[in-house]
N, C-alpha and C positions, 0 to 999 in steps of 0.2 A: 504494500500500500504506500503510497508514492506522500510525503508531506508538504504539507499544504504551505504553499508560497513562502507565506510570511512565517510560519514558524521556523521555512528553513533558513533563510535569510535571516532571521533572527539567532540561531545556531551558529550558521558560518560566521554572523557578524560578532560576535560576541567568542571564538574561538581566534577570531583573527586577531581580535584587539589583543587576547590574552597573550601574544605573542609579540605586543607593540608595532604591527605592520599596518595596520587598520588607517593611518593616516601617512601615507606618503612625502614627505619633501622633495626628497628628488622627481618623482613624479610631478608634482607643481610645479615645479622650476624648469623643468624640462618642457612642459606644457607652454608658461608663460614665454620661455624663448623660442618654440616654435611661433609661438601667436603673432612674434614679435619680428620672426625672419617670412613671416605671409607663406609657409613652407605646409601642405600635405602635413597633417597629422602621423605620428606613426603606428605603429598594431594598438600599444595599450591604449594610446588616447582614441583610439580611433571606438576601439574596443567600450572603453569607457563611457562617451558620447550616445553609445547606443540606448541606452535604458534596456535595454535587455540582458547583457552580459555582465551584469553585479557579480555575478555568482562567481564566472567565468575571472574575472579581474581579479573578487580576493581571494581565489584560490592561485591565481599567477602571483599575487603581493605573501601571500604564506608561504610559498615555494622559493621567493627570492628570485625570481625571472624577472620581475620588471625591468631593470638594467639592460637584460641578455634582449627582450622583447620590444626595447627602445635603440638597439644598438643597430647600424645601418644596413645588417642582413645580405641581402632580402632572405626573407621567410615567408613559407606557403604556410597559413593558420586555418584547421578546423575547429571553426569557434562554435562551441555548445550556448544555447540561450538560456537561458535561468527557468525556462520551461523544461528544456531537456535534462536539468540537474536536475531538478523536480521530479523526475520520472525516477531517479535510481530509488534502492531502496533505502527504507528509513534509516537516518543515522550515517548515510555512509560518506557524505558530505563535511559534516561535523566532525565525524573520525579524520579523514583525510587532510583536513587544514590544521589539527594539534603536532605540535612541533615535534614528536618524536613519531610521527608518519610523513614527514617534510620528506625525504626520498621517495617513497612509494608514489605521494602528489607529485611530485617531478616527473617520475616517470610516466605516469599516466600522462600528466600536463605536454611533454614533452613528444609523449606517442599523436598528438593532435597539431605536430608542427614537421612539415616538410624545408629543407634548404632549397633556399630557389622562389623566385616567383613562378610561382605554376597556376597559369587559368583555366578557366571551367573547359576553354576551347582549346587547351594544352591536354588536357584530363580527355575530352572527346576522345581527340585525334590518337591518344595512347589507347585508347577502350577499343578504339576501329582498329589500329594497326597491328595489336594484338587477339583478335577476333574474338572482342565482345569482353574484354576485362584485361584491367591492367594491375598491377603490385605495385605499389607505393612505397618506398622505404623511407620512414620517421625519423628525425632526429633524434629519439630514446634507441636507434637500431630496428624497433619492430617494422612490421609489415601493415600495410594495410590494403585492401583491393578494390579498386572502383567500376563501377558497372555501371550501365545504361538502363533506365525504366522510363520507356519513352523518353521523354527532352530532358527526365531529372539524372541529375550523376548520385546515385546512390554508393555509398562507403563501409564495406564491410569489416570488419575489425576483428581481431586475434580471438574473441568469443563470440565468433558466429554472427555477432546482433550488424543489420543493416541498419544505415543512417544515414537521411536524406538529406542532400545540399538543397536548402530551403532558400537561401541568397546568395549566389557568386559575384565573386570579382570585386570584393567592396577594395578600391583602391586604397594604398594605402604609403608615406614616405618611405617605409622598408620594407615591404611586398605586399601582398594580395590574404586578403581574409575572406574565408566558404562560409558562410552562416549555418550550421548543421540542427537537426531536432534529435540528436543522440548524444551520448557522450562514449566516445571510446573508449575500450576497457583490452589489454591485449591479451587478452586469453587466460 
């Protein structure tokens, strides 16, 4: 049974403070000097902006990626919405952000990032050319495989679950972010 929005948000939010991550500096500063060079946002801010990806961001600021995910890349991101966190089971959010699971969050976090700008029309043309599915490899090392369902690029992951690219190509100053309604788990 999947918890409900706000209690989770209220869990991860309350797990991340515990950790002193919950409010960024360097992320505002970074922020304000993009604003101020007229520059493309980069993944986090981009990320940020959304009103969708809370979940998504404090579990990047518990992991300690903000830096790595502000740095000039480029990175392919599959970004889960705070509805797709939603969907895992109870608890399993609030576990993953307490600082003595800060690895396991990495690597999870980490299996939802490709090197490389890679677009939706990059991901086709691999799904064609390899007849009807292609293997992705993550920056945690894992695998992951992308396929065609009709126009959408659906992304299957190391535990079987399918995950659909719900928004491509959101540009971005150090690569390209897939809006996904899954979260990747690598088997």
């Amino acid at each position: 049974m999947p918890i409900p929005t706000k209690t989770l948000k209220a869990a991860l939010f309350a797990a991340v403070a515990a950790t002193g991550l919950a409010a960024s500096p360097a992320m505002a500063d970074h922020h304000a000097s993009s604003a101020s060079q007229q520059q493309s946002p980069n993944i986090v801010e981009t990320a940020v902006s959304t009103g969708v990806h809370t979940t998504l961001v404090a579990a990047v600021q518990a992991a300690g990626l903000v830096e790595t995910l502000s740095s000039p890349g480029p990175f392919t991101i599959f970004a889960p919405t705070d509805t797709a966190f939603a969907k895992l089971p109870d608890g399993t959010v609030a576990t993953l952000v307490m600082p003595e699971n800060k690895e396991t969050l990495t690597g999870i976090l980490t299996y939802h990032a490709v090197a490389g700008r890679v677009t939706a029309s990059d991901l086709m043309g691999l799904i064609n050319r390899h007849g009807g599915e292609a293997t992705i490899e993550t920056v945690s090392g894992g695998t992951l495989t992308a396929r065609l369902s009709g126009e959408t690029i659906v992304i299957t992951d190391g535990a079987g679950r399918a995950t659909a690219v719900t928004t491509a190509d959101v540009g971005t100053s150090n690569g390209i972010i897939h809006v996904t309604d899954g979260v990747f788990l690598p088997g």
